[in-house]
Structure formats: C-alpha cells, structure tokens
N, C-alpha and C positions, 0 to 999 in steps of 0.2 A: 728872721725867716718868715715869710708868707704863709699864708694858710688858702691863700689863692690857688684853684688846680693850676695845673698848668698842662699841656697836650704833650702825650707821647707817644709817637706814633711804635710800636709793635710790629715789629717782621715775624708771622710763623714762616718757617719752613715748609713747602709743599708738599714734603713727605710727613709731616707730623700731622697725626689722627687724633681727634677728640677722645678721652676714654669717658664712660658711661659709670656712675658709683649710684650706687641705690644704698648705703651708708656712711656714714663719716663717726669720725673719734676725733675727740680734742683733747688733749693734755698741754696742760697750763703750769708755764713755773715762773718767778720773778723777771725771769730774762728773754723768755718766748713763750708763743703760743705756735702750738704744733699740730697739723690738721691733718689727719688721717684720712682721706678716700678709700673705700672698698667697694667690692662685687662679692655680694653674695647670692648666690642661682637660687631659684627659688627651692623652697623644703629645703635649702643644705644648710647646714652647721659649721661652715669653715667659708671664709672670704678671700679675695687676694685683691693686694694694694695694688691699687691703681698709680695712685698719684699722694706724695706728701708733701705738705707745703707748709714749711715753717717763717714766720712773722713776728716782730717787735712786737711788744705789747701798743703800743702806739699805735700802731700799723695794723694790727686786731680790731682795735677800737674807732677808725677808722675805716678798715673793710665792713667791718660790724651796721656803722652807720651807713656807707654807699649801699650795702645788700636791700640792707631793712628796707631806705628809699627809695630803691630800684623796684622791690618787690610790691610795692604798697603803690609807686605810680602802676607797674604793671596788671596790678589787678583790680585795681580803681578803674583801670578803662576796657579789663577784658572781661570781667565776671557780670553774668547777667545779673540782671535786675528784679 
C-alpha cells in the first residue's frame, strides 16, 4: 500500500452547516482515538456536543501530522513580523 495522498473529492450537502466548538476532549484506547467537540457559552459550566469524530490510531497520527503542517504553513505566512 502507498503512502502517496491520493485526491478525494468530498460532496457536502447544501443543507449542512459548519458547527463552531470553542473545546475539544480526546479519549484514547488501543483500538481508537475519539474527539470530542463542544460549545461552551461563555461564564457557563456545561457544554453541548457538537461533533464526535472517532479514528484509527493510524489515522490519528496521521491527522496529527496534516494539522501540525497545515497549521505551521499557516502561520509562517500570516503572523506578522
């Protein structure tokens, strides 16, 4: 098997809306890694799940490395000087 990407193109739905999470939880076991999104309003003390998104550990370490990349071109060309 390759480690080459390869393109996939993604249909959303034009009824489906971005949700917004100002927290996240991870729980980690041998067999997945499981990401918790929330919304917590400000000053409150209870949140609600937006989004959970469970992944292969492979698959973790993986998005792990796309994010970090992503994030470090992103601010290598937007953060002043």
């Amino acid at each position: 098997m390759s480690d080459e990407p390869r393109k996939i193109n993604i249909q959303v739905p034009a009824t489906k809306e971005p949700s917004f999470s100002n927290t996240a939880q991870v729980n980690v076991s041998d067999d997945a890694v499981a990401i918790q999104f929330a919304y917590v309003r400000p000053n409150g003390d209870q949140g609600i799940l937006v989004a959970e998104v469970v992944l292969t550990p492979q698959h973790a370490i993986k998005f792990q490395k796309a994010l970090d990349d992503t994030l470090k071109k992103h601010f290598t060309r937007h953060l002043p000087q």
